[in-house]
MARKOLKE-34728 format. One record per atom (N, C-alpha, C, O, CB): y, x, z; atom name. Coordinates in pm, 1 decimal. Each point is the difference from the previous one (the first is absolute). Glycine has a CB too. Layout:
! residues N
+----------+----------+----------+------+
:        v :        u :        w : site :
+----------+----------+----------+------+
:        Y :        X :        Z :   CA :
...
+----------+----------+----------+------+
This chain:
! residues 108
+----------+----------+----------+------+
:        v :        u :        w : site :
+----------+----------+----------+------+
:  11428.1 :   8022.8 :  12030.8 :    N :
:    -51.0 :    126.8 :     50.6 :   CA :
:   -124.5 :     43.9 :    -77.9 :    C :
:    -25.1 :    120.2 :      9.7 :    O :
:    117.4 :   -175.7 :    218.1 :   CB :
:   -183.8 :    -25.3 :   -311.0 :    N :
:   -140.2 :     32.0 :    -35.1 :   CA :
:     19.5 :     10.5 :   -104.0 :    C :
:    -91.9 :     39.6 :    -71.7 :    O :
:    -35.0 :   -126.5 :    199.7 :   CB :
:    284.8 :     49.5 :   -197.9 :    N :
:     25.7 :     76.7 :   -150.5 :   CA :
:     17.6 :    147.8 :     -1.5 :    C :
:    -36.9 :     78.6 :    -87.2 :    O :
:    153.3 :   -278.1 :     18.3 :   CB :
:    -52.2 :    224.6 :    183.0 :    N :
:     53.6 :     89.2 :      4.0 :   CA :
:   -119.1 :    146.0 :    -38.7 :    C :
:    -18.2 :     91.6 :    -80.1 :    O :
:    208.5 :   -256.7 :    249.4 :   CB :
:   -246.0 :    101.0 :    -45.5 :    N :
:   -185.2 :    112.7 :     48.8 :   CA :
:    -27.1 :    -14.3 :   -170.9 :    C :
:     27.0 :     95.6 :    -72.6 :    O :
:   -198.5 :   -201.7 :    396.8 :   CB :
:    108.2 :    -39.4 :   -388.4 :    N :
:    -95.3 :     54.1 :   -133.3 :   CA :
:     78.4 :     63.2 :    -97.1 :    C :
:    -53.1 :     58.3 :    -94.5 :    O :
:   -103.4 :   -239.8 :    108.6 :   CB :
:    335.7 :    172.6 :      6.6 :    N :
:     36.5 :     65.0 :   -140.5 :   CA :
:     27.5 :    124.1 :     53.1 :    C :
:     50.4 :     73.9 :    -84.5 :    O :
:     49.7 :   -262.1 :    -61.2 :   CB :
:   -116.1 :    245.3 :    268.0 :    N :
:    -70.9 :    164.0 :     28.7 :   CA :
:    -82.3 :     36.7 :    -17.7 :    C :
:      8.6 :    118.9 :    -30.7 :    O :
:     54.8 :   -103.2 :    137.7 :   CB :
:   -204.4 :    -72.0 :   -105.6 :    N :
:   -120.0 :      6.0 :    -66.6 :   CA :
:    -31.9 :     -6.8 :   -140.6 :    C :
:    -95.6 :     59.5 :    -49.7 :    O :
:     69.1 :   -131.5 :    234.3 :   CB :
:    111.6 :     -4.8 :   -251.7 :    N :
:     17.6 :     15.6 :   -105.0 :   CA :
:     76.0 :    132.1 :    -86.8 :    C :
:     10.1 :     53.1 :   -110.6 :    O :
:    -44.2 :   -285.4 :    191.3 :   CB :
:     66.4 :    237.4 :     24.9 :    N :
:    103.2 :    134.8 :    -58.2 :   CA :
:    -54.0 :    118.6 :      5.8 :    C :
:     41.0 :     83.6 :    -80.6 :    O :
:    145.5 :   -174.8 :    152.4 :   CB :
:   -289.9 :    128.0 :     22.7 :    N :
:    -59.5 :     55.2 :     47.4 :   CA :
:   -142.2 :      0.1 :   -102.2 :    C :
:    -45.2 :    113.0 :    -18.5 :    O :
:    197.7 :   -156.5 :    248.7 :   CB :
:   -201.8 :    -31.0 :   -274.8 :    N :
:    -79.2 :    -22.3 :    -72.3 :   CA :
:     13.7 :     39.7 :   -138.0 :    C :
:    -78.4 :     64.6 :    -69.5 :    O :
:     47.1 :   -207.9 :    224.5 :   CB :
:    182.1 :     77.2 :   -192.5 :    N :
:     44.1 :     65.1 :   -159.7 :   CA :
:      2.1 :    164.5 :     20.0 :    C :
:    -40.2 :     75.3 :    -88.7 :    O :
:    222.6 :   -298.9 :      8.6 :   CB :
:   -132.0 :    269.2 :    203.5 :    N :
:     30.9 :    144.3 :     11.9 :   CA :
:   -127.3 :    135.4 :    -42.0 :    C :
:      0.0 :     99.9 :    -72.0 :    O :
:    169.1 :   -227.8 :    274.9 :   CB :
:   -274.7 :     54.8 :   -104.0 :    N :
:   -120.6 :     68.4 :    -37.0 :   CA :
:    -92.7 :    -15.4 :   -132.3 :    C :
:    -97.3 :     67.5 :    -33.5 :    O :
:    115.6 :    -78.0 :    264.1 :   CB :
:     39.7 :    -94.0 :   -291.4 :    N :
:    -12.1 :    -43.2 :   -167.7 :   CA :
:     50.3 :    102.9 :    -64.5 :    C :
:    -66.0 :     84.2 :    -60.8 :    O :
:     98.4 :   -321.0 :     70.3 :   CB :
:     59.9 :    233.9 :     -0.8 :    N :
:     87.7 :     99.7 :    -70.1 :   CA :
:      0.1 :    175.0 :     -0.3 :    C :
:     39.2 :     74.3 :    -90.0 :    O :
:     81.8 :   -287.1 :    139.9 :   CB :
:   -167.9 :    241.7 :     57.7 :    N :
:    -44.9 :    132.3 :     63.9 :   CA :
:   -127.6 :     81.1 :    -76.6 :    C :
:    -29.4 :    118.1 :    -18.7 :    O :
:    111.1 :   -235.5 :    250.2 :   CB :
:   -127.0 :     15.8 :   -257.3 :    N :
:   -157.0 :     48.8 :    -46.9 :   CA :
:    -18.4 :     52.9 :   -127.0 :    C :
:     50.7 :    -79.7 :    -79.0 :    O :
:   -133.1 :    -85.3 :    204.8 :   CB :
:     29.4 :    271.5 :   -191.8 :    N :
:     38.5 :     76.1 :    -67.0 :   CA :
:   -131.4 :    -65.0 :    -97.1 :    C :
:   -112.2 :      0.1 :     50.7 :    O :
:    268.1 :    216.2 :    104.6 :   CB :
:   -133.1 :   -282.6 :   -325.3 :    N :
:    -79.6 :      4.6 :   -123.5 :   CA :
:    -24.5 :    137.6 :    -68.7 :    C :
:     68.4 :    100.1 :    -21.1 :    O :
:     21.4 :   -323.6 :     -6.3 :   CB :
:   -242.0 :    176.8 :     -3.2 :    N :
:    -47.4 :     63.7 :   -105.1 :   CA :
:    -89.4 :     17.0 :    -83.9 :    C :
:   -107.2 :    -33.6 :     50.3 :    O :
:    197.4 :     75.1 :     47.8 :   CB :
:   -101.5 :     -7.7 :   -197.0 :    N :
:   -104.3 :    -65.0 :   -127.3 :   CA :
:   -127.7 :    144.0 :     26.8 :    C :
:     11.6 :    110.1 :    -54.0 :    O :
:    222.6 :   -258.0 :   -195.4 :   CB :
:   -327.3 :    115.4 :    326.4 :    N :
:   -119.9 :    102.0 :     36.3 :   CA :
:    -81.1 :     65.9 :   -140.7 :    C :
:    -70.4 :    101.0 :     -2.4 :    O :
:     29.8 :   -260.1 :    241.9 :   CB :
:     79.0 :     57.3 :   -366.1 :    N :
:    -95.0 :     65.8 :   -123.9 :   CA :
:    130.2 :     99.9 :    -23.6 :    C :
:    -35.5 :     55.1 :   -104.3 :    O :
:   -156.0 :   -278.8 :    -35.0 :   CB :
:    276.2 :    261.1 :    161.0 :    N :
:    114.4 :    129.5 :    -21.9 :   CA :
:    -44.7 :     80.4 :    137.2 :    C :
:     91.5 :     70.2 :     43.2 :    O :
:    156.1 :   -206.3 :   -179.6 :   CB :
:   -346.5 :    139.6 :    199.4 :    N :
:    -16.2 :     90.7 :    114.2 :   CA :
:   -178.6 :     27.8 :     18.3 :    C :
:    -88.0 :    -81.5 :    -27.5 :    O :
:    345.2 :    -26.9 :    156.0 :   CB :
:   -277.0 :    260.2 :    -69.5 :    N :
:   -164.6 :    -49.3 :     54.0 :   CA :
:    -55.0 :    -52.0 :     66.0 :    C :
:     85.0 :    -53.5 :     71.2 :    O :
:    -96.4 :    151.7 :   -108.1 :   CB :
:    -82.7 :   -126.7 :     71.4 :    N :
:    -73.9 :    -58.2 :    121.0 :   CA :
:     68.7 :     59.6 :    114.0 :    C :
:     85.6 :    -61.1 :     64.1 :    O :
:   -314.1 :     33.6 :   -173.3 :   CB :
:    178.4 :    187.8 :    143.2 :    N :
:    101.5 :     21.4 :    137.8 :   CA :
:    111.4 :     39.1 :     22.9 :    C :
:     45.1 :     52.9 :    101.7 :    O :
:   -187.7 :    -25.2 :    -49.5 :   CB :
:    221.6 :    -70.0 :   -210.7 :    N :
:    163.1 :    -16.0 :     37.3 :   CA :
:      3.8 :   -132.2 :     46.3 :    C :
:     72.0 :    -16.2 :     98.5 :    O :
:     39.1 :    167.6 :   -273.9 :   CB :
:   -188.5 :   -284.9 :    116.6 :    N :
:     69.1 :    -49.4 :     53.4 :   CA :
:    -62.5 :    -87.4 :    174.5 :    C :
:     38.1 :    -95.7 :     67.4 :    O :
:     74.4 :    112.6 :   -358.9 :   CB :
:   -212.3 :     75.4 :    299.5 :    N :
:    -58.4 :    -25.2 :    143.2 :   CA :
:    101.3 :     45.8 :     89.8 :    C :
:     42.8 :    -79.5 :     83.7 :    O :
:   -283.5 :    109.8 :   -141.6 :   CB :
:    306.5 :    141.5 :     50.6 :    N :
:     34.7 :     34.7 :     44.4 :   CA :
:    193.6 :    -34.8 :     35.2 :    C :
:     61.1 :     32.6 :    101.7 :    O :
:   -323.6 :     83.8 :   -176.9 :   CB :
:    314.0 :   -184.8 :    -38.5 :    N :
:     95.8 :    -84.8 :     -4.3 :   CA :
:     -1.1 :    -83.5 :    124.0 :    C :
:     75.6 :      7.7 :     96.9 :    O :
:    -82.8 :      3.7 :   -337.7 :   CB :
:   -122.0 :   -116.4 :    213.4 :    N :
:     -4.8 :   -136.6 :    101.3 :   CA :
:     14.9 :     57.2 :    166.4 :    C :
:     54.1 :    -59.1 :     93.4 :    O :
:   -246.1 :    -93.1 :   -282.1 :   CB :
:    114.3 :    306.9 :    189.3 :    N :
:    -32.4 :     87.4 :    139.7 :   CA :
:    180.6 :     42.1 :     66.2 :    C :
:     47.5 :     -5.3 :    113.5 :    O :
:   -344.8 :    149.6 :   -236.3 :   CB :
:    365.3 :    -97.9 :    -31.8 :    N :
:    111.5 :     12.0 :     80.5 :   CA :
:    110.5 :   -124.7 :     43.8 :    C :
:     75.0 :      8.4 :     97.3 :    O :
:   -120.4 :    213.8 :   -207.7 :   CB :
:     37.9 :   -350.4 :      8.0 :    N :
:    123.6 :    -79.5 :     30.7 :   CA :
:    -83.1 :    -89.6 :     81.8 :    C :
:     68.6 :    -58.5 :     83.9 :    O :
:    107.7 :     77.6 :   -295.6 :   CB :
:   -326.5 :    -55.5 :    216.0 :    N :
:    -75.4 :    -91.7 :    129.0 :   CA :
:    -10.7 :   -146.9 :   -100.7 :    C :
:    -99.1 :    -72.5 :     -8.9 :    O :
:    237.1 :    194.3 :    296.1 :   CB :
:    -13.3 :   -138.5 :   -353.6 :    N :
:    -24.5 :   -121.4 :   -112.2 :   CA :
:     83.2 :     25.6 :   -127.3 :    C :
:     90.8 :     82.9 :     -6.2 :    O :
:   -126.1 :   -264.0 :    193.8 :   CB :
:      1.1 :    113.6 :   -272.8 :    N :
:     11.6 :     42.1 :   -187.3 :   CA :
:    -17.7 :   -107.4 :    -47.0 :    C :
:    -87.7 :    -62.9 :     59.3 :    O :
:     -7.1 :    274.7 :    -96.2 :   CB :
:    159.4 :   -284.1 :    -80.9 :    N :
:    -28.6 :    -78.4 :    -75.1 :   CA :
:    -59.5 :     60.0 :   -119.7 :    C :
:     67.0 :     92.1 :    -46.7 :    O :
:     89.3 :   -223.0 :    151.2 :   CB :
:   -275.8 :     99.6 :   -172.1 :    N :
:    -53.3 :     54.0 :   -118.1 :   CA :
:      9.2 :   -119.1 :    -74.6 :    C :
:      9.3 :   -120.6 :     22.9 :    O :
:   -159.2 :    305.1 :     59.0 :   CB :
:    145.7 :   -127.6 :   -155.5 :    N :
:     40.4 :   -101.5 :   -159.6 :   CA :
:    -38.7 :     51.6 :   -157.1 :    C :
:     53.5 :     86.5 :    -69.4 :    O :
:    170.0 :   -150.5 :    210.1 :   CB :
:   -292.5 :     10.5 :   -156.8 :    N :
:    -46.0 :     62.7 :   -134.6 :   CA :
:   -116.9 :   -116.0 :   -131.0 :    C :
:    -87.1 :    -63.9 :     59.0 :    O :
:    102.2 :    334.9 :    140.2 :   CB :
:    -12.5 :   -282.5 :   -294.7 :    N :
:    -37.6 :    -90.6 :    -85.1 :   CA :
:   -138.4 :     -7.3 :     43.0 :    C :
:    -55.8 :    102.0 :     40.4 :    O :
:    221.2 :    -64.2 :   -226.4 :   CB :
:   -236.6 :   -169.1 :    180.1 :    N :
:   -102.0 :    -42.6 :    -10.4 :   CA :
:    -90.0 :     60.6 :    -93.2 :    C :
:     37.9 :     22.2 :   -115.0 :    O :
:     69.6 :   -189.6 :    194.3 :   CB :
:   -221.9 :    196.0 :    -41.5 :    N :
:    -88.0 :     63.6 :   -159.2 :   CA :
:    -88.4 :   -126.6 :    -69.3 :    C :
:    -31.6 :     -8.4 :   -118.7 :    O :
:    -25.2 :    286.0 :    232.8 :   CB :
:     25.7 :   -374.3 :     -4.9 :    N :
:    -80.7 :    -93.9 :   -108.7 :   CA :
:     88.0 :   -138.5 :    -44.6 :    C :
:    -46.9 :    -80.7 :    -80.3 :    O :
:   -197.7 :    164.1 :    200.6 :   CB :
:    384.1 :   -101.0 :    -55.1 :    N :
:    101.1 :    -80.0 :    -57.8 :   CA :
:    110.0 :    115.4 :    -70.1 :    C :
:     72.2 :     61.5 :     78.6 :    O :
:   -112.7 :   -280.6 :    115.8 :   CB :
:     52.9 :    249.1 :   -352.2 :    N :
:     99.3 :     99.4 :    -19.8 :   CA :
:    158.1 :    -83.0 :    -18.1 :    C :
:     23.8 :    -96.6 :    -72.4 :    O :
:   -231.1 :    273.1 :    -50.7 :   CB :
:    265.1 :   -131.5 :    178.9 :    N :
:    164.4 :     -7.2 :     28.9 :   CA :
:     17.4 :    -48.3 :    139.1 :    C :
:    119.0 :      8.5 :     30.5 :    O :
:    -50.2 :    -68.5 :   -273.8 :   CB :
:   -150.1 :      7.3 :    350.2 :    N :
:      5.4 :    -22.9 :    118.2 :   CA :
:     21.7 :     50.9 :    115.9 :    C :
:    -99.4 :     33.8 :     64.4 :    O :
:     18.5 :   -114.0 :   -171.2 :   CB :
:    199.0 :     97.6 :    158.5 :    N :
:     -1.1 :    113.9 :     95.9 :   CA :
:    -58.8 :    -70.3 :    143.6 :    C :
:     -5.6 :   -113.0 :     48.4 :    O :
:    230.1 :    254.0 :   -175.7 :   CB :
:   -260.4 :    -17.3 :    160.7 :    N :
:    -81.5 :    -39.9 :    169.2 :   CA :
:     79.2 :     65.5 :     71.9 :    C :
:     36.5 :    106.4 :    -50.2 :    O :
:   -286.0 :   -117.7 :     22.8 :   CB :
:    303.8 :    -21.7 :    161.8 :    N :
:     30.4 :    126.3 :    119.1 :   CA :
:    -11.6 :    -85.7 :    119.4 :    C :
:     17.7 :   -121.3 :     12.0 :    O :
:    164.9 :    295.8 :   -135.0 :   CB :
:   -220.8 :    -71.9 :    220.5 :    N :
:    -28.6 :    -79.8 :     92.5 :   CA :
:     45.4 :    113.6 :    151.3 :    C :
:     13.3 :    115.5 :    -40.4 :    O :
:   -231.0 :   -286.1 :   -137.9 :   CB :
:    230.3 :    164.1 :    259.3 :    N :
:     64.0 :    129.4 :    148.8 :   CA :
:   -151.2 :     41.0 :     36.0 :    C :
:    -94.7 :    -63.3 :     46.7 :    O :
:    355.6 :    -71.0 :    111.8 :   CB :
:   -241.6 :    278.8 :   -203.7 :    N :
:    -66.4 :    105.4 :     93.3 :   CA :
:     11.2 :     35.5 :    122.0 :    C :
:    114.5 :     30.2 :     33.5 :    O :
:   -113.8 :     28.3 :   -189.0 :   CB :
:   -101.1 :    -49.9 :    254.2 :    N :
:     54.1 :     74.5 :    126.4 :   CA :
:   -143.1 :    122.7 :      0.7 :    C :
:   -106.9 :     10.2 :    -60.3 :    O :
:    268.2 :   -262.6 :    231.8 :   CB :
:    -91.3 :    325.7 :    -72.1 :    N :
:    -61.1 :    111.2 :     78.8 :   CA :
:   -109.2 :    -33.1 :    142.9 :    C :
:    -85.6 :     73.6 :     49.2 :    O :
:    326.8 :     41.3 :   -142.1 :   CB :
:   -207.5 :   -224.5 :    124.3 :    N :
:    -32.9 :    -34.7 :    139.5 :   CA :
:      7.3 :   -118.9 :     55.5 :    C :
:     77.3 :    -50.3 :    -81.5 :    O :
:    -21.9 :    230.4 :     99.5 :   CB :
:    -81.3 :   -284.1 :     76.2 :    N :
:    -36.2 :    -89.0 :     43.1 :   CA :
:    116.6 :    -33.0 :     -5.5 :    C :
:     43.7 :    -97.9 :    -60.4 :    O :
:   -232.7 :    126.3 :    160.9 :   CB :
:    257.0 :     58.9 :    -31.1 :    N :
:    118.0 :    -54.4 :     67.9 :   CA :
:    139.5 :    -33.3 :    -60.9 :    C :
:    112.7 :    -22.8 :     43.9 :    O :
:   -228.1 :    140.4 :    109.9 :   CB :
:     41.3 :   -108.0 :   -303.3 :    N :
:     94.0 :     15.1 :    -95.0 :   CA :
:     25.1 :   -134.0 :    -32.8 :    C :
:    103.7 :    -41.8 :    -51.4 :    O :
:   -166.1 :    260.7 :    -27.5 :   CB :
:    -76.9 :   -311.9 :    123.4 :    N :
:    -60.0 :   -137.7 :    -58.1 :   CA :
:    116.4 :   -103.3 :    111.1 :    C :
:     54.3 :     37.3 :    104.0 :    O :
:   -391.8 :     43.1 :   -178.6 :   CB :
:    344.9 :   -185.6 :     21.8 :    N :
:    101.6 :   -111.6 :    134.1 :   CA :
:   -130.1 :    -86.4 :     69.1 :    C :
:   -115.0 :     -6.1 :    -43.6 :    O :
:    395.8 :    -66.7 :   -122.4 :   CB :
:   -241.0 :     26.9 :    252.4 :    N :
:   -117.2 :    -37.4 :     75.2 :   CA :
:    -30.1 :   -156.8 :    -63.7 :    C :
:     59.2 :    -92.0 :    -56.5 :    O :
:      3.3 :    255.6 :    298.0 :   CB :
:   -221.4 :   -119.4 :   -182.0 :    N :
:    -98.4 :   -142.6 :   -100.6 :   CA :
:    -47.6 :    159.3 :   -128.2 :    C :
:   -123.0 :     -3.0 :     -4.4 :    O :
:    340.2 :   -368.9 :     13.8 :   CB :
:   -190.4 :    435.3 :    -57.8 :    N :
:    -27.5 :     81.2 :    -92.4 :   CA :
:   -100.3 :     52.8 :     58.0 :    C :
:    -17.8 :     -9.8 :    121.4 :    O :
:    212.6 :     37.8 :   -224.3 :   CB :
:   -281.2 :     41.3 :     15.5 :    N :
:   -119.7 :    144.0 :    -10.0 :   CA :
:     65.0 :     85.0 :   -109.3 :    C :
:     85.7 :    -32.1 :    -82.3 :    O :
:   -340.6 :    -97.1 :    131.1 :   CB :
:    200.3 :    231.4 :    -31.4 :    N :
:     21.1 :    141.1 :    -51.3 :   CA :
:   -128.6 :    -31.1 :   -120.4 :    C :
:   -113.8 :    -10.9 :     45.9 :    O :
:    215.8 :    192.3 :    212.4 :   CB :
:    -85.9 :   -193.1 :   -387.8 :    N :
:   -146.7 :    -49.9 :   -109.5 :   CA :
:     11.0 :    106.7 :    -74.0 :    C :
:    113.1 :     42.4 :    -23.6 :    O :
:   -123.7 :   -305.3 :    -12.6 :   CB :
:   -112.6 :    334.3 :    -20.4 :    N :
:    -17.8 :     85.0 :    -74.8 :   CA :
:     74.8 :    -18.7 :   -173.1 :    C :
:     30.2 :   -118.6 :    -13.8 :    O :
:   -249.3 :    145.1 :    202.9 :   CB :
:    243.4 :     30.9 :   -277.7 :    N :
:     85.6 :    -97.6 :   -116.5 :   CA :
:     -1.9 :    174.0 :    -89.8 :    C :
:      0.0 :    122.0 :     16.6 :    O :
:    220.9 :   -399.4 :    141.4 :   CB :
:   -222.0 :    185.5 :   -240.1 :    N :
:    -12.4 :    140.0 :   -146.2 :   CA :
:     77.9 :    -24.0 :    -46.0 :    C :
:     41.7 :   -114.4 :     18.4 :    O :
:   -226.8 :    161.3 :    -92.4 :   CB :
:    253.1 :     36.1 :    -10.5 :    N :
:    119.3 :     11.4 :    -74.9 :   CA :
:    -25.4 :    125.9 :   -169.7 :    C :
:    -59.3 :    107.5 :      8.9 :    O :
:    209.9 :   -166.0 :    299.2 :   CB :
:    -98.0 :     12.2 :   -423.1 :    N :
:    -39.4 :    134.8 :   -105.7 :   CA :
:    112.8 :    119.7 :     60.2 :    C :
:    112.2 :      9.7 :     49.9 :    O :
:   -187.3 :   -173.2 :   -318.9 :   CB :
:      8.5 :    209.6 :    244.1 :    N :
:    121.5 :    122.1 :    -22.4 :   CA :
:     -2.0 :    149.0 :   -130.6 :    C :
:   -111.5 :    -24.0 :    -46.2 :    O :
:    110.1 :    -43.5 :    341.7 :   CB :
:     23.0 :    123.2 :   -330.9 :    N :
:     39.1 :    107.6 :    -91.2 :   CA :
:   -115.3 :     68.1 :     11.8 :    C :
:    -25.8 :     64.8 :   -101.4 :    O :
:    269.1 :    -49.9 :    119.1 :   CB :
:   -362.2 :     -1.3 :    113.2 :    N :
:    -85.0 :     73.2 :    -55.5 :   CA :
:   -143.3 :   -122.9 :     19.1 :    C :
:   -108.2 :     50.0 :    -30.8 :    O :
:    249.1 :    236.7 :     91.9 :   CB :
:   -145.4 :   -398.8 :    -26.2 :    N :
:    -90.9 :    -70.3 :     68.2 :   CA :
:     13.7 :   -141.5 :    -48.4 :    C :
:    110.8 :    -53.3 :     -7.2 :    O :
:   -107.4 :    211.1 :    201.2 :   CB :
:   -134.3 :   -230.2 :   -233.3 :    N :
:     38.0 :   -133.5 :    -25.0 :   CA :
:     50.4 :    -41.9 :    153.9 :    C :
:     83.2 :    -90.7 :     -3.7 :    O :
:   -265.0 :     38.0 :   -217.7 :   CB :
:    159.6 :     84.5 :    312.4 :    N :
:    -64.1 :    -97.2 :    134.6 :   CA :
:     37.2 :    123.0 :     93.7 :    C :
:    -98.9 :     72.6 :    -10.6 :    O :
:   -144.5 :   -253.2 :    -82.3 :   CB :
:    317.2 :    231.9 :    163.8 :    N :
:     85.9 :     13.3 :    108.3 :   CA :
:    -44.7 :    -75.2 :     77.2 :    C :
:      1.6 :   -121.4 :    -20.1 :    O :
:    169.5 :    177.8 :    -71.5 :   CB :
:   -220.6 :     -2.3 :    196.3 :    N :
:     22.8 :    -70.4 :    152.1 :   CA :
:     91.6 :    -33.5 :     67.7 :    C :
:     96.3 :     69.1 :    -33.2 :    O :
:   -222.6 :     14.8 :     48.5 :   CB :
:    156.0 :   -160.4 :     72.1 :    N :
:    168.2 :     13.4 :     38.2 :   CA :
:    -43.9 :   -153.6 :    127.8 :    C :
:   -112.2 :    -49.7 :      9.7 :    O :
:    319.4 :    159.0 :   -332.0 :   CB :
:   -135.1 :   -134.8 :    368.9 :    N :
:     40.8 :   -113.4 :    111.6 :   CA :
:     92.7 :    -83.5 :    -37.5 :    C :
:    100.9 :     49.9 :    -49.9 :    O :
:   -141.4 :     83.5 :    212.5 :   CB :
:     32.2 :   -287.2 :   -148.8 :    N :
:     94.6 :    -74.1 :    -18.7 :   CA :
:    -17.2 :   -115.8 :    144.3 :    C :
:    -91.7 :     37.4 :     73.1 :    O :
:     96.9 :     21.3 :   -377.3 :   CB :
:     74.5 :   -204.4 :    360.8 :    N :
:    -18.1 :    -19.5 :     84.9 :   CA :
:    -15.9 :   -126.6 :    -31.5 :    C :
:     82.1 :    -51.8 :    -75.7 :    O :
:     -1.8 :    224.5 :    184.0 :   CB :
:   -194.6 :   -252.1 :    -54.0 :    N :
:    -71.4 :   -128.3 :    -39.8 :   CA :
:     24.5 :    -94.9 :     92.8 :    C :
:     76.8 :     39.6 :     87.7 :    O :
:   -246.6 :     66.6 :   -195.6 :   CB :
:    138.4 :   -198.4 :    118.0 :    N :
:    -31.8 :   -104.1 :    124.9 :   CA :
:   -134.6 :    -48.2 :    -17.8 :    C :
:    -51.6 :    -82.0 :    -76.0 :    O :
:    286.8 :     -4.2 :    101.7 :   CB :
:   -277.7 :    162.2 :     67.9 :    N :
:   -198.8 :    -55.6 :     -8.5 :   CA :
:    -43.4 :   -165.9 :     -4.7 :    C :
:   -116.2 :    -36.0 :    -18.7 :    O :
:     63.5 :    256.6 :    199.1 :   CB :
:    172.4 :   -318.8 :   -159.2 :    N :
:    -55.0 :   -112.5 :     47.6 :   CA :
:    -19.2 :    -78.5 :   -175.0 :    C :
:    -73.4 :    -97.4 :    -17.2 :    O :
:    208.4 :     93.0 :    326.3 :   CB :
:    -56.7 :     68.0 :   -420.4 :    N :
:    -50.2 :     -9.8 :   -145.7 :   CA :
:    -80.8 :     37.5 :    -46.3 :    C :
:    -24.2 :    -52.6 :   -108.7 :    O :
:    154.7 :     44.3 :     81.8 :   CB :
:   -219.9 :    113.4 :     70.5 :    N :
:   -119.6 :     74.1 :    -26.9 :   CA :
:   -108.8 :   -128.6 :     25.2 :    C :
:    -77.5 :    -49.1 :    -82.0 :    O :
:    167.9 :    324.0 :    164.4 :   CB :
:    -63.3 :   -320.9 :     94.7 :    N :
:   -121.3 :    -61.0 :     35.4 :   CA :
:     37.5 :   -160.8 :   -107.6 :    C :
:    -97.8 :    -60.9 :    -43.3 :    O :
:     42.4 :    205.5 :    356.1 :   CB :
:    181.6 :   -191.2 :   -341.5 :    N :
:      5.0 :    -68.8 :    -64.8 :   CA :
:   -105.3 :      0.6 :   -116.0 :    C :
:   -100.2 :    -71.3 :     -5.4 :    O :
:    312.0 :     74.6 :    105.1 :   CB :
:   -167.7 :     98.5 :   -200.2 :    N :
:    -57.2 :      1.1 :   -114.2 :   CA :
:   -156.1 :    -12.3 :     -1.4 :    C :
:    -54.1 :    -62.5 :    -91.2 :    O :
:    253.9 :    185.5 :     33.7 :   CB :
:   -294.1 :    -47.2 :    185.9 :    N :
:   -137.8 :     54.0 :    -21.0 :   CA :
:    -38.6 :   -157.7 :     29.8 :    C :
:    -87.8 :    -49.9 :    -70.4 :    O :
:     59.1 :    352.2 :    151.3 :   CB :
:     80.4 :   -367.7 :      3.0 :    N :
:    -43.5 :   -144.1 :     53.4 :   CA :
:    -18.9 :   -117.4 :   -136.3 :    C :
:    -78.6 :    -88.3 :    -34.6 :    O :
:    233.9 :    146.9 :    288.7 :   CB :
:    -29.5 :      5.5 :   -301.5 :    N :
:    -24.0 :   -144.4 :   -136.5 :   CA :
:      1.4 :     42.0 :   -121.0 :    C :
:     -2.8 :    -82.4 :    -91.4 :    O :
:    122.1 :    -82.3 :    195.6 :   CB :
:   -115.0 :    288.0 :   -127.3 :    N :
:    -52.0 :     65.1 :   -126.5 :   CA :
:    -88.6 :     68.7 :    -21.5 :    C :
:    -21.2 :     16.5 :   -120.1 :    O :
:    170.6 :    -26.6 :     94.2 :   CB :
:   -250.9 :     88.7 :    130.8 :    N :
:   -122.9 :     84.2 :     -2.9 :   CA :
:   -123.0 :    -73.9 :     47.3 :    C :
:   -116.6 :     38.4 :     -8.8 :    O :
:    258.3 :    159.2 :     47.6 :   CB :
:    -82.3 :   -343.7 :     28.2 :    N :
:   -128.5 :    -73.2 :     88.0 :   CA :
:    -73.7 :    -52.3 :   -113.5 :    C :
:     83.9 :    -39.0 :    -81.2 :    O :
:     31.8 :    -44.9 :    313.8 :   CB :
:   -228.3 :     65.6 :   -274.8 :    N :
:   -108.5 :    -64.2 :    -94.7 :   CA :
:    -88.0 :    -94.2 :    100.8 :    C :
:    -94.7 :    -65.4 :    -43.5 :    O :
:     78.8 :    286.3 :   -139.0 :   CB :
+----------+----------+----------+------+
């Protein structure tokens, strides 16, 4: 019976994978592609690294909290785009790596 439930969840999971609409933000402006993330709520952006060249980065945009799965925050996150090094934009974190990092990498 509990195969049954996770390979619905799973399925369910690939589904909303698949749903989510890419796109490379340095082919768009800043509030195209703010306004993108405003209409679909989440976006995958993807676009080359500037201080590793040939490296691509992408990572899911959202619009809103609720966009985030729970244990997530809503984190501020820049992105280039066509008119802007640094786009503002939202991506969704888990704060408990934040406090990780400041504890054993910022403590002196």
């Amino acid at each position: 019976m509990k195969t049954i439930v996770l390979a619905a969840c799973l399925t369910l999971v690939a589904a909303e994978a698949q749903a989510i609409s890419r796109y490379d933000p340095t082919h768009m402006s800043c509030g195209k592609v703010q306004s993108t993330i405003a209409r679909q709520g989440a976006v995958i952006l993807r676009y080359q690294s500037t201080r590793v060249p040939g490296l691509p980065l992408y990572d899911r945009y959202v619009q809103s909290q609720q966009f985030c799965t729970m244990g997530e925050v809503r984190t501020r996150a820049y992105v280039p785009s066509a008119d802007t090094k640094s786009c503002p934009v939202y991506n969704c974190k888990r704060p408990d790596n934040e406090h990780f990092h400041r504890r054993f990498f910022h403590h002196h």
